[in-house]
VOGU-3710 file (C-alpha; in Angstrom, 3 decimals, decimal comma):
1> xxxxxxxxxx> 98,524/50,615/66,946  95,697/51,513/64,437  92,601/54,094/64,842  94,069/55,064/68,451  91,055/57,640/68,512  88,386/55,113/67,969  89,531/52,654/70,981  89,746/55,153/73,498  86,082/57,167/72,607  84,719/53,442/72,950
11> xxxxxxxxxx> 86,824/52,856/75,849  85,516/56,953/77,667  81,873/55,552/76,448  82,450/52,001/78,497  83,456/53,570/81,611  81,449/56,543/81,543  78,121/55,576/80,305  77,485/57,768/78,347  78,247/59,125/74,560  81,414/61,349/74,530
21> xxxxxxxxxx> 80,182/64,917/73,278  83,429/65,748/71,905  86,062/63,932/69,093  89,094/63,055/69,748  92,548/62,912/67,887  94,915/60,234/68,576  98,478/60,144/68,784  98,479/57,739/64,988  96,384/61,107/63,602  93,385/58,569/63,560
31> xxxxxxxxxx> 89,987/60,786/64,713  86,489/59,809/66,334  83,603/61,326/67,450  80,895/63,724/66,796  81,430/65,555/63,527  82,124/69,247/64,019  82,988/69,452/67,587  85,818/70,317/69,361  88,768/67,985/69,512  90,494/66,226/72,228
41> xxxxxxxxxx> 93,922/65,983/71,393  95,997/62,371/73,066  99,182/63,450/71,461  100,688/60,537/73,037  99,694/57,465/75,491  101,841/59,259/78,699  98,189/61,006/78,998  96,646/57,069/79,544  98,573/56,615/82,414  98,646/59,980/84,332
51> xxxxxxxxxx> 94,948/59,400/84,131  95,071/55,455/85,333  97,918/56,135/87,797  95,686/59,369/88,881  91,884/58,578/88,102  89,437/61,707/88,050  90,619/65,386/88,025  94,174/65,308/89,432  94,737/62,814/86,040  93,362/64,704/83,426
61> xxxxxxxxxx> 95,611/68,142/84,843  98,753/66,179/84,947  98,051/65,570/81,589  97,064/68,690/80,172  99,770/71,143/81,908  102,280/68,299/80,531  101,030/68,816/77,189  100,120/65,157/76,960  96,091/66,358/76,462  95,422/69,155/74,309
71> xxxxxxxxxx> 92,103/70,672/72,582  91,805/71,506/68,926  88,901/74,172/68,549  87,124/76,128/71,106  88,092/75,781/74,773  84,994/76,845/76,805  82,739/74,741/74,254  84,976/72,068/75,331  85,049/72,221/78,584  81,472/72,587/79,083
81> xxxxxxxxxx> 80,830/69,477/77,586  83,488/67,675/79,345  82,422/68,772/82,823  78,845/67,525/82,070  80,490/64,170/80,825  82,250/63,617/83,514  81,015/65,499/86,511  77,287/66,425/85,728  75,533/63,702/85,268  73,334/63,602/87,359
91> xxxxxxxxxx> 72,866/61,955/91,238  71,668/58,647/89,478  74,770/58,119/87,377  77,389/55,617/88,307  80,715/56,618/90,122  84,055/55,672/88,742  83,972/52,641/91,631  80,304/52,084/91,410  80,970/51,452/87,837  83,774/49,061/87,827
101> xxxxxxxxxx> 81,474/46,603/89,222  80,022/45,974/85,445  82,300/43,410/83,922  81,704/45,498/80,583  83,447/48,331/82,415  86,298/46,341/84,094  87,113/44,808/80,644  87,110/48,559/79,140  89,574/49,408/82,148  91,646/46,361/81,244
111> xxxxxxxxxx> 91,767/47,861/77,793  92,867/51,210/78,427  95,683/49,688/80,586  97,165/47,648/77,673  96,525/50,595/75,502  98,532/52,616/77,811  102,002/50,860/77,833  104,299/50,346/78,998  102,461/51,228/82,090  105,312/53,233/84,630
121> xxxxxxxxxx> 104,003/56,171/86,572  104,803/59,295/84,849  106,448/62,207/86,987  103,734/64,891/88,171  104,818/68,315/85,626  107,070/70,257/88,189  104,393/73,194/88,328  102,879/70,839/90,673  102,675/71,936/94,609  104,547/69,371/96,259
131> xxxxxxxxxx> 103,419/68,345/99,939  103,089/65,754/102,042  99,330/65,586/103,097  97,253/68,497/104,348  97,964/68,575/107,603  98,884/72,006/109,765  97,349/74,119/106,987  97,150/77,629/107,100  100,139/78,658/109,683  102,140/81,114/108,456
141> xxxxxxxxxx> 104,776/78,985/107,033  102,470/77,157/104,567  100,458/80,076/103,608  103,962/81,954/102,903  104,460/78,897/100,900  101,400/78,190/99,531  101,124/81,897/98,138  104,491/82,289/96,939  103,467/79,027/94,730  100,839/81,369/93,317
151> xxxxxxxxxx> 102,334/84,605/92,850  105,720/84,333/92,437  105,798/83,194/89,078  107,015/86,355/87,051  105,231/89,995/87,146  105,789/89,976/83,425  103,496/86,754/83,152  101,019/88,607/85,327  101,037/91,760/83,556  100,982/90,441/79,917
161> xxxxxxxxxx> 97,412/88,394/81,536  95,921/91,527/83,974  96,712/94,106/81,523  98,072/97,818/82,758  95,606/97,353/86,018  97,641/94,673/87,273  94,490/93,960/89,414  93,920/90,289/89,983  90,339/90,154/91,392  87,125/90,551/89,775
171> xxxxxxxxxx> 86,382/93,632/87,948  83,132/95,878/87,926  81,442/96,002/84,751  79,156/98,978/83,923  78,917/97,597/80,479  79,915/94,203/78,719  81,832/96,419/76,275  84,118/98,542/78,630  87,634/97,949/78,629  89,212/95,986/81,185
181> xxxxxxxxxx> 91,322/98,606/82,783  88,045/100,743/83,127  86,198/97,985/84,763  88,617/97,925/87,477  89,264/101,222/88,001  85,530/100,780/88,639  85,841/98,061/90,741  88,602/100,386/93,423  86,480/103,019/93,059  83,584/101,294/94,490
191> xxxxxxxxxx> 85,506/100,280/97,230  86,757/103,501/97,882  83,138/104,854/97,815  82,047/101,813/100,015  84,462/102,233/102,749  83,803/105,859/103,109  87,564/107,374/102,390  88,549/110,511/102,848  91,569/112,473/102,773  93,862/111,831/106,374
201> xxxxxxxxxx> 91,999/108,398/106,761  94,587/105,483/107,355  93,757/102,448/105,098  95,094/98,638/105,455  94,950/96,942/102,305  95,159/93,389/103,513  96,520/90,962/100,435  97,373/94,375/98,760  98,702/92,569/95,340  100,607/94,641/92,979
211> xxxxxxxxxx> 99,918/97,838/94,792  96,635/99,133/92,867  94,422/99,072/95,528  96,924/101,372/97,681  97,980/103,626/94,958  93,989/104,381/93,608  93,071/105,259/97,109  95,775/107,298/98,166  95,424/109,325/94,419  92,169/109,941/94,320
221> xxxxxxxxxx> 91,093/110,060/97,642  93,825/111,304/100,236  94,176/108,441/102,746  97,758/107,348/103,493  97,851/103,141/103,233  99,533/100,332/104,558  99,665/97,528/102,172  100,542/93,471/103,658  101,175/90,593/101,180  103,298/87,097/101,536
231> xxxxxxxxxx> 104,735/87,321/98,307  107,979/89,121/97,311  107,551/89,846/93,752  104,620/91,396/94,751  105,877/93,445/97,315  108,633/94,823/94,815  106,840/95,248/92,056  104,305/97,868/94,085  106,678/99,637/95,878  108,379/100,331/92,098
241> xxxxxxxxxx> 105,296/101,852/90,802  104,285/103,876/94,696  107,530/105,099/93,841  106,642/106,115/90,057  103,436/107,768/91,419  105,655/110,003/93,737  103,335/107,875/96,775  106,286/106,856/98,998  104,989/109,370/101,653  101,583/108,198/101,626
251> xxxxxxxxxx> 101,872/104,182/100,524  103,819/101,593/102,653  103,830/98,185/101,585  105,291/95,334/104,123  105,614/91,452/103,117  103,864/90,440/106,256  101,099/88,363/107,432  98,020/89,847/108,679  97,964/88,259/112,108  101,417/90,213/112,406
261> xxxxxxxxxx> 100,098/93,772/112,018  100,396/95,536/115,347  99,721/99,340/114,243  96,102/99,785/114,580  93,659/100,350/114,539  92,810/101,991/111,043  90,118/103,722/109,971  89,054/101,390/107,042  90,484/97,480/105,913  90,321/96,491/102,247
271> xxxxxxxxxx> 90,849/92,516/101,582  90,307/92,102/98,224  90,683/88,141/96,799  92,352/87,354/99,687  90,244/85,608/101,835  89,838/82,557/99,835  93,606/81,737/101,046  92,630/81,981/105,047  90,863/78,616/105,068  87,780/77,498/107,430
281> xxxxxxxxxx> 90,259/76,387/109,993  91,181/79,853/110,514  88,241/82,103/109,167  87,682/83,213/112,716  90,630/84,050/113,425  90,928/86,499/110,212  87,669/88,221/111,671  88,247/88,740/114,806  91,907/89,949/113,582  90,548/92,604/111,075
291> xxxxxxxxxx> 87,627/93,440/113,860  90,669/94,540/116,318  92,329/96,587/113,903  89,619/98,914/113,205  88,558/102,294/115,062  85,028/101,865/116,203  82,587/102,483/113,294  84,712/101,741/110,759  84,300/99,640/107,794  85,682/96,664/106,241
301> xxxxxxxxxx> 85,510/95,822/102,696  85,459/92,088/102,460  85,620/91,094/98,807  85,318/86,920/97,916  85,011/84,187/96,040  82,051/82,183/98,036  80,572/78,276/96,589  76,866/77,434/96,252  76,285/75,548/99,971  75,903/71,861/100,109
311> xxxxxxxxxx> 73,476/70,009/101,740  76,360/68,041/103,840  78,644/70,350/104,053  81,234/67,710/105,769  81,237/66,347/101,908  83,144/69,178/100,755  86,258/68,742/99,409  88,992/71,255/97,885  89,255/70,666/94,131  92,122/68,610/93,281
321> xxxxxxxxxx> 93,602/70,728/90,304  93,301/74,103/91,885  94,662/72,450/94,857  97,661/71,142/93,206  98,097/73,734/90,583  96,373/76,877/91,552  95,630/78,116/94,867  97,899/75,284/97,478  95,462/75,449/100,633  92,800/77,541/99,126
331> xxxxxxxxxx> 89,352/76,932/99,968  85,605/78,252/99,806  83,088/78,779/101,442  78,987/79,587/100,955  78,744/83,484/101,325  76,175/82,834/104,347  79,004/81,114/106,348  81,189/83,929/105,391  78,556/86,440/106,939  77,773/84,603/110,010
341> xxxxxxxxxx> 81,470/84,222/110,972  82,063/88,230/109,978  79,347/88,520/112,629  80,532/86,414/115,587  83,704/88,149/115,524  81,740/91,186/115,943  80,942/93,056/112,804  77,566/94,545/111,744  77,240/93,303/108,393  75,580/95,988/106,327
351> xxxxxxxxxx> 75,552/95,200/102,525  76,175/92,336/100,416  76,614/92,654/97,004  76,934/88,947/94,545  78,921/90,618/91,329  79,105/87,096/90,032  78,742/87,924/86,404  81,045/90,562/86,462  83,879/87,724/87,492  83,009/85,647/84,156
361> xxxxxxxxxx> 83,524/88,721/81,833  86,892/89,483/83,901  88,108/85,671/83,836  87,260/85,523/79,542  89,532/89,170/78,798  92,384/87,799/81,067  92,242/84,485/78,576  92,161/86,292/75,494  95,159/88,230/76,747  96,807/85,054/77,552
371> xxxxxxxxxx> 95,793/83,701/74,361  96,804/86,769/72,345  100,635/86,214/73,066  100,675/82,428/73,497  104,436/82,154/73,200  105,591/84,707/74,867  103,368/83,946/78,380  105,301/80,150/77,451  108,683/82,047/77,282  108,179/84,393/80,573
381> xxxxxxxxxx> 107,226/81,205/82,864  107,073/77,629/81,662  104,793/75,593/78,743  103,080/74,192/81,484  102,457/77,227/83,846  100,793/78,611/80,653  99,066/75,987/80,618  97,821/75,812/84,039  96,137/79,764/83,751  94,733/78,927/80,432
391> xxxxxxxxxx> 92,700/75,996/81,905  91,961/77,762/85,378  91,087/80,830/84,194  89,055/79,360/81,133  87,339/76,952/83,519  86,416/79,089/86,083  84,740/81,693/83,782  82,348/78,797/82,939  82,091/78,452/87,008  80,591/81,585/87,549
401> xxxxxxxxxx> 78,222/82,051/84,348  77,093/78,469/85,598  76,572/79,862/89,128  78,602/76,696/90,505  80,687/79,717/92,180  79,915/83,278/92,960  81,860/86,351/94,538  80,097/88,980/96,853  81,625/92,072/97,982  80,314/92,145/102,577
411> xxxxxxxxxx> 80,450/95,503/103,876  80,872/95,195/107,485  81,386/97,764/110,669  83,314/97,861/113,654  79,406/99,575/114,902  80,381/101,093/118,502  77,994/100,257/121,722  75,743/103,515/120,738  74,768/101,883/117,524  76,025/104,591/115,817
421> xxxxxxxxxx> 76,899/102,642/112,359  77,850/105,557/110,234  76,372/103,862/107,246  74,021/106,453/104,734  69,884/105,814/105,219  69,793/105,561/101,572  71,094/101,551/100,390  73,865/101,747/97,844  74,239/105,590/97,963  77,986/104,824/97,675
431> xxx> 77,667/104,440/94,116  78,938/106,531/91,517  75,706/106,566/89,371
//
């Protein structure tokens, strides 16, 4: 087969619409495109039919975590263009259906099939979440599941990407220059200063991660902390460095869900990245759960990813490689929803703060660590795990500087009948500037 590369831009043009903003290198060497761009790499035509056997998203993932699609040059260039190829467009172009009803397009499909032989259904890569369907999400056997997926995939992977912090949520940036640990020693201390702790004040860290939440607040500010996650590599990996801090009296950390706890209440809850997993099924639920685990006026310190709101909000949909690949059952929600359901379960929402920016700076330093040592994040959990952060974390970085996502950090009290909120006159007087 000759000039690969030139039959399949033509072929992305036909179906698309539109001029492909990026080359691309066949799997015959042949190249076509726009001069000096970056390069799509087909290394072979398995990557033809996870995409015809999977149109859209789910396609193109299959064949990039099975190293079947691959980019020469810069990433984020790349994937900016892409997206607005393929997904940004505009509300007047053509859908993938809408456009198959142009015979010039059905012929192009025809082409891409006979390009593609012989045309069998590759195997999904095995990092792929498995499932049958999406029904009975969010009990506590699929989120177990689903988070284990996540999480359990090697500390070492996770600390040669998070760096010494080992904190995997957005970090606070008082400069674009700061180091990464400093930004999220930042980031704890802000909570810290948010929720008000002070020495003999009981903390629940709800999704408490690798233990840094639990061991900054118990070493610099005196509270004693009990930590809940679903994953056991987690769970072992912070009870190993309580235990190097000389915490063990002050820190406990429990694999257990958070509708399990039973030892309130507390006098402050930290969830920190973790709400994204609850799901809008059970959002509820997780507030009027944290609500009854808190003294009255105390504070909660809920810290999220939130999604620009859509004007039918029955048309959202989970996207399909995060789904499959990511976060199993994950899901978002505008921050206003997030607030009004913190609300009915009680809470006296007192501060919102959108740190948006600050996630895109965190996402690019946790690539370039990946990036740094390539082959050895391949050798501590699979080719195609690798894979799957590099294009996640890459990709989501463009999210946020695009605002297509945000985070906020909701401060919200338990505020007893006599209104008594215990909050400072003064807005933000928690900070440490």
């Amino acid at each position: 087969m000759q000039n690969a590369a030139l039959r399949l831009k033509s072929l992305a043009e036909q179906l698309m619409g539109a001029p492909l903003p990026v080359r691309i290198r066949g799997w015959d060497g042949s190249e076509a495109g726009p001069p000096g761009a970056p390069t799509l790499v087909v290394r072979n035509r398995r990557a033809l039919r996870h995409l015809l056997w999977k149109p859209g998203e789910l396609g193109l993932a299959r064949a990039w975590v099975a190293g079947d699609l691959d980019v020469d040059g810069d990433l984020y260039e790349t994937l900016d263009k892409m997206a607005e190829f393929i997904w940004e467009r505009g509300e007047d172009a053509p859908g993938l259906r809408q456009a198959l009803r142009d015979p010039r397009v059905r012929s192009a499909a025809r082409s891409l099939f006979a390009l593609s032989a012989p045309f069998l259904p590759p195997a999904p890569p095995p990092e792929e979440m498995r499932r049958h369907g999406r029904l009975h999400l969010h009990t506590k056997g699929s989120d177990r599941r689903a988070i284990s997926h996540h999480y359990d995939v090697g500390n070492d992977f996770y600390e040669l990407v998070l760096g010494p912090s080992m904190v995997y949520s957005c970090a606070y940036w008082a400069s674009p220059d700061s180091t990464l640990e400093d930004a999220q020693r930042d980031k704890l201390e802000l909570i810290c200063r948010k929720l008000a702790l002070r020495p003999g004040m009981r903390l629940l860290d709800v999704g408490c991660g690798w233990g840094s939440m639990a061991i900054h607040a118990a070493r610099e500010h005196g509270v004693t902390v009990v930590g809940v996650t679903l994953s056991q590599e987690q769970a072992a990996y912070a009870r190993k460095r309580i235990a190097e801090e000389g915490l063990t009296d002050r820190i406990e950390i429990r694999v257990q869900d958070y509708r399990d706890v039973r030892d309130g209440p507390y006098d402050a809850i930290s969830s920190i990245g973790m709400a994204e997993h609850v799901g809008s099924e059970r959002y509820l639920e997780y507030a009027h759960t944290l609500y009854a685990l808190l003294k009255p006026g105390a504070r909660l310190l809920n810290h999220q990813i939130a999604r620009r709101p859509r004007a039918d909000e029955s048309a959202y949909s989970v996207d399909e490689f995060i789904d499959a690949y990511v976060f199993p059952d994950g899901e978002l929600a505008p921050v206003g929803t997030t607030v009004g359901l913190l609300e009915r379960a009680g809470f006296e929402v007192r501060d919102v703060e959108a740190i948006r920016e600050h996630y895109a700076l965190t996402l690019r330093r946790w690539v370039a660590n990946l990036e740094a040592r390539w082959p050895e994040a391949q050798r501590l959990t699979s080719p195609g795990r690798a894979r799957v952060w590099r294009l996640y974390m890459a990709a989501s970085a463009l999210a946020f500087e695009n605002n297509r996502i945000g985070v906020n950090q909701v401060l919200a009290v338990r505020t007893p009948e006599t209104g008594a909120s215990g909050m400072p006159l003064r807005a933000r007087e928690w900070r440490a500037s």
